[in-house]
C-alpha positions as CSV (number, residue, x, y, z in Angstrom):
1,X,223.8,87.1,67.2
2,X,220.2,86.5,68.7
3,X,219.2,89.2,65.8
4,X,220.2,86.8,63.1
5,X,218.5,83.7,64.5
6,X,215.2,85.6,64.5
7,X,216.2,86.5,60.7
8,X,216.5,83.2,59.8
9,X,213.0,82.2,61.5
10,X,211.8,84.4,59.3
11,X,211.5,87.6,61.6
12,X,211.5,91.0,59.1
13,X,214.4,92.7,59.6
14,X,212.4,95.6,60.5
15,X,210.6,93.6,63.1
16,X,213.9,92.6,64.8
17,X,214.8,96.1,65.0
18,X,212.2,97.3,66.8
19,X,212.6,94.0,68.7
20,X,216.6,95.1,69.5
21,X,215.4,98.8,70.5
22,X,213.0,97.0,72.9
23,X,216.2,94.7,74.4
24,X,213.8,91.3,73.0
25,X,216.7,89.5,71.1
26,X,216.2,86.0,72.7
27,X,215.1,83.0,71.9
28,X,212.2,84.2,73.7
29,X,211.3,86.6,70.6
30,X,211.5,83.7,68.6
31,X,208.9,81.8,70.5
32,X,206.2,84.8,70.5
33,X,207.1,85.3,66.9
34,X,206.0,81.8,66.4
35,X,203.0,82.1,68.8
36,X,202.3,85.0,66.6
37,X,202.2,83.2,63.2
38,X,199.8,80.5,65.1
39,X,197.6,83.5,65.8
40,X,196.8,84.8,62.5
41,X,194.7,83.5,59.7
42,X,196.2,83.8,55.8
43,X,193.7,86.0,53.5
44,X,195.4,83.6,50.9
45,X,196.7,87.0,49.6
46,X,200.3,87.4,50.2
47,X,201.2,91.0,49.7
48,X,198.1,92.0,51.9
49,X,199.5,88.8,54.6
50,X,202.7,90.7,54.5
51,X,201.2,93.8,55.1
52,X,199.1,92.1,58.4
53,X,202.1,90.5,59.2
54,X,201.0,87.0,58.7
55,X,197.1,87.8,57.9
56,X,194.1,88.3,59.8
57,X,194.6,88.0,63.8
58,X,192.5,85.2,64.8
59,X,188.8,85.5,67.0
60,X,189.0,89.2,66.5
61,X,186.6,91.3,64.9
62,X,188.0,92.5,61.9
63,X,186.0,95.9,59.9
64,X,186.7,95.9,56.4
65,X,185.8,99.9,55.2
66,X,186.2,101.3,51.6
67,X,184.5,103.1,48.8
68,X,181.4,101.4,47.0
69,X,182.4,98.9,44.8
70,X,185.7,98.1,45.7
71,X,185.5,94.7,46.8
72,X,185.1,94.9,50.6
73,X,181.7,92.2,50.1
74,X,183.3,89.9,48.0
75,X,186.9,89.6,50.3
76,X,184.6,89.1,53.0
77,X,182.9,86.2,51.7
78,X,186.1,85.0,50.5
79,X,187.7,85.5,54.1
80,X,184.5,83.2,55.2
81,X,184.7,80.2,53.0
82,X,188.5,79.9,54.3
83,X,187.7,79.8,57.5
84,X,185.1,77.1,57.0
85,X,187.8,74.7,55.2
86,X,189.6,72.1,57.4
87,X,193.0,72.6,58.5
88,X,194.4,70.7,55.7
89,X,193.1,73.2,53.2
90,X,194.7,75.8,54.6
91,X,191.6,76.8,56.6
92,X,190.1,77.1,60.5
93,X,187.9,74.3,60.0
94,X,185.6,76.6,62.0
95,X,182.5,78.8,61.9
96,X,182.4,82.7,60.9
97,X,180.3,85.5,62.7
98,X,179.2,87.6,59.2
99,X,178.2,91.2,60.2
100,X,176.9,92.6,57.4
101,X,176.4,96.8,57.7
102,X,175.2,97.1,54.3
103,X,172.8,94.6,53.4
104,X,175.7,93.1,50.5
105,X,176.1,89.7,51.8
106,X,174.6,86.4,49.4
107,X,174.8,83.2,50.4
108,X,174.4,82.8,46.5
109,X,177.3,84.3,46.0
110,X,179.5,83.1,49.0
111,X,178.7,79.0,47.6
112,X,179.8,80.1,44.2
113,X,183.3,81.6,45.1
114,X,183.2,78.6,47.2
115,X,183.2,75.9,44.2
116,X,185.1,78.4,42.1
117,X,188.1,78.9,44.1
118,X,187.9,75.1,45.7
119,X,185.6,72.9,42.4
120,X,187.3,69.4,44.0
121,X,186.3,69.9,47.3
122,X,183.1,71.6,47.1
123,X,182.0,69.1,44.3
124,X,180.0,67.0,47.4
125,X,176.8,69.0,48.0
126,X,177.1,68.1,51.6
127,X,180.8,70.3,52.1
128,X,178.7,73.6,50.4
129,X,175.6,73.2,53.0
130,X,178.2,72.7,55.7
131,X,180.0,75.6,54.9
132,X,176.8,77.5,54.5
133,X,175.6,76.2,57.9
134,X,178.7,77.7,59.5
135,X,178.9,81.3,58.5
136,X,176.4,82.6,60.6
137,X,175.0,86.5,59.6
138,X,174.5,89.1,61.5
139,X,172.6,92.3,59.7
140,X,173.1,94.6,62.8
141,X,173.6,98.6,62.5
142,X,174.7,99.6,65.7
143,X,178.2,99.0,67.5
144,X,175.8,98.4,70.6
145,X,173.7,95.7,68.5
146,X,176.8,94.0,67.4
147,X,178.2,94.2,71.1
148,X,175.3,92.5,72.3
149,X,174.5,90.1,69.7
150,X,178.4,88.6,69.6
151,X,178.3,88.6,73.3
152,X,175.3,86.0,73.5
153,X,176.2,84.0,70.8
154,X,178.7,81.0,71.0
155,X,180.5,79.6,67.4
């Protein structure tokens, strides 16, 4: 009964599985499924949202790894001009910490995918240097460096 409820909230059935074998078929599953959903951000992608399980978990690091060339840059900056749009877009309306490994990221490049993927809004000059002004890079090497640089520094 409580199985089908979370079905119908839009639970995967093989979430509420693993849910059942865990003896979590309240409402109460429900209510951290939702909490859950609140605490992801959507790449905008939906099969690789559905493979997250609602997209990117929220004020989390999150490494992006792969072969040369295969787009890890490019999602990044993508990821980053999300986060920057208001709510109502869809986006954080919030800033981004940009630690960049490999010397790959262009601010260039980030404010054209910007007014490419979003020409209406991004058409007042003052949204791009916004945007720019809140993804803030990071070029460190180390875990330590990272460690310590996102401990000091406040969003």
């Amino acid at each position: 009964m409580h199985n089908k409820k979370l079905r119908r909230a839009g639970v995967e059935s093989q979430i509420c599985e693993r849910l059942k074998h865990h003896h979590i078929e309240t409402c109460e599953a429900q209510q951290l499924w939702s909490q859950r959903r609140d605490l992801c951000f959507s790449t905008s992608l939906t099969e690789l949202d559905r493979l997250l399980q609602g997209g990117l978990p929220r004020g989390t690091i999150t490494e992006v790894t792969g072969p040369s060339g295969c787009g890890k840059s490019q999602l990044c900056m993508m990821l980053s001009v999300l986060a920057t749009l208001p709510c109502s877009m869809g986006g954080l309306d919030s800033g981004v910490i940009y630690i960049d490994t490999e010397s790959a990221f262009s601010a260039e490049r980030l404010l054209e995918m910007a007014q490419s993927r979003f020409p209406d809004y991004f058409s007042v000059p003052e949204r791009l240097l916004e945007t720019a002004g809140r993804v803030h890079l990071f070029k460190e090497l180390t875990c330590q460096e990272v460690l310590t640089r996102c401990g000091s520094y406040v969003c």
